[in-house]
C-alpha positions as a Markdown table, in Angstrom:
| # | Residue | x | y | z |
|---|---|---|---|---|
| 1 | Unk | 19.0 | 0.9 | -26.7 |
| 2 | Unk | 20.7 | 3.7 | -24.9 |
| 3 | Unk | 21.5 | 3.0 | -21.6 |
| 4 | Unk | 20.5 | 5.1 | -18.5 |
| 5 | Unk | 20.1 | 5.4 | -14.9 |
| 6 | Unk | 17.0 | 5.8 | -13.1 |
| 7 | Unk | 16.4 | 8.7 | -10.6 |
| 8 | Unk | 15.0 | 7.2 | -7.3 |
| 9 | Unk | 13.5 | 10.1 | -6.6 |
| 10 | Unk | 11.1 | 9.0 | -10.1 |
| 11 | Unk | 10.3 | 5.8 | -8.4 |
| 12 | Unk | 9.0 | 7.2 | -5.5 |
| 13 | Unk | 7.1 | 9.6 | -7.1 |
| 14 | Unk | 5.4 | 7.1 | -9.1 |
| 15 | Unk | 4.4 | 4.8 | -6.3 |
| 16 | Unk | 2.9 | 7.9 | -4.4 |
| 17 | Unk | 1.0 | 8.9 | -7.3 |
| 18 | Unk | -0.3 | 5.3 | -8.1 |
| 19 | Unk | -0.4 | 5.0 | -3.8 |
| 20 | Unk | -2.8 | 8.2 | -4.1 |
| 21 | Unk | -5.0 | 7.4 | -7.0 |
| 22 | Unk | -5.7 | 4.1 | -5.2 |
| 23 | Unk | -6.2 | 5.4 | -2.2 |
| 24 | Unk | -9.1 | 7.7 | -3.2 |
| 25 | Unk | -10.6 | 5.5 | -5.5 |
| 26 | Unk | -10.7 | 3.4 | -2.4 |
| 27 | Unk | -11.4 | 6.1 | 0.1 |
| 28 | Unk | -8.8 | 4.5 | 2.2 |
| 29 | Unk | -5.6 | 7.4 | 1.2 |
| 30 | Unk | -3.7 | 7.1 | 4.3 |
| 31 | Unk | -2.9 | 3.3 | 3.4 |
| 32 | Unk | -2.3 | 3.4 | 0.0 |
| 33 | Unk | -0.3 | 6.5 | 0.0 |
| 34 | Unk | 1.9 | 4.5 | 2.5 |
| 35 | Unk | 2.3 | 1.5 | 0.5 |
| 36 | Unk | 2.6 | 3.5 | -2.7 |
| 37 | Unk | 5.8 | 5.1 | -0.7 |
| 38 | Unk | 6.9 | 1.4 | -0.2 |
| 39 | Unk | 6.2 | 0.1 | -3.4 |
| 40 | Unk | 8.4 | 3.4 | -5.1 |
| 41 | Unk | 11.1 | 2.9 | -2.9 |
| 42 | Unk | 11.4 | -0.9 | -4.2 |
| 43 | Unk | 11.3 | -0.1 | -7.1 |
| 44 | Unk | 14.1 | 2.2 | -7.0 |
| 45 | Unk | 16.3 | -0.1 | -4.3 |
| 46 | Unk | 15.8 | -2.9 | -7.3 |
| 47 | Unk | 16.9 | -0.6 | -10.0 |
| 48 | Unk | 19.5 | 0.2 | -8.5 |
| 49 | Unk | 20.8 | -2.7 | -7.8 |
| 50 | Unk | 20.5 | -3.7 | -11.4 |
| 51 | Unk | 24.0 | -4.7 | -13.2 |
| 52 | Unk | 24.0 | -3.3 | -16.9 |
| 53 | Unk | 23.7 | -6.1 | -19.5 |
| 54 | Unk | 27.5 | -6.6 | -21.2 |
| 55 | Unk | 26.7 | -5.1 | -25.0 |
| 56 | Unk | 28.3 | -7.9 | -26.9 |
């Protein structure tokens, strides 16, 4: 498997997309669209905190 680092800018873009789709499914947007902001930037924070495996 190749390795690769992961935008944070993807992360957050994901979580605001899920955040969004939730929120008007929900009809509540203005709270999942915040949580979908905090949700993406976890998600990047814990990739990059991520150490790369040793390829032995």
């Amino acid at each position: 498997m190749k390795n690769f680092k992961t935008n944070p800018g993807v992360a957050i873009a994901l979580g605001i997309a899920i955040g969004a789709a939730v929120g008007v499914a929900t009809g509540n947007l203005a709270l999942w669209l915040a949580l979908g902001v905090a949700i993406g930037g976890g998600l990047s924070a814990a990739a990059a905190s991520r150490k790369p495996k040793d390829p032995d």
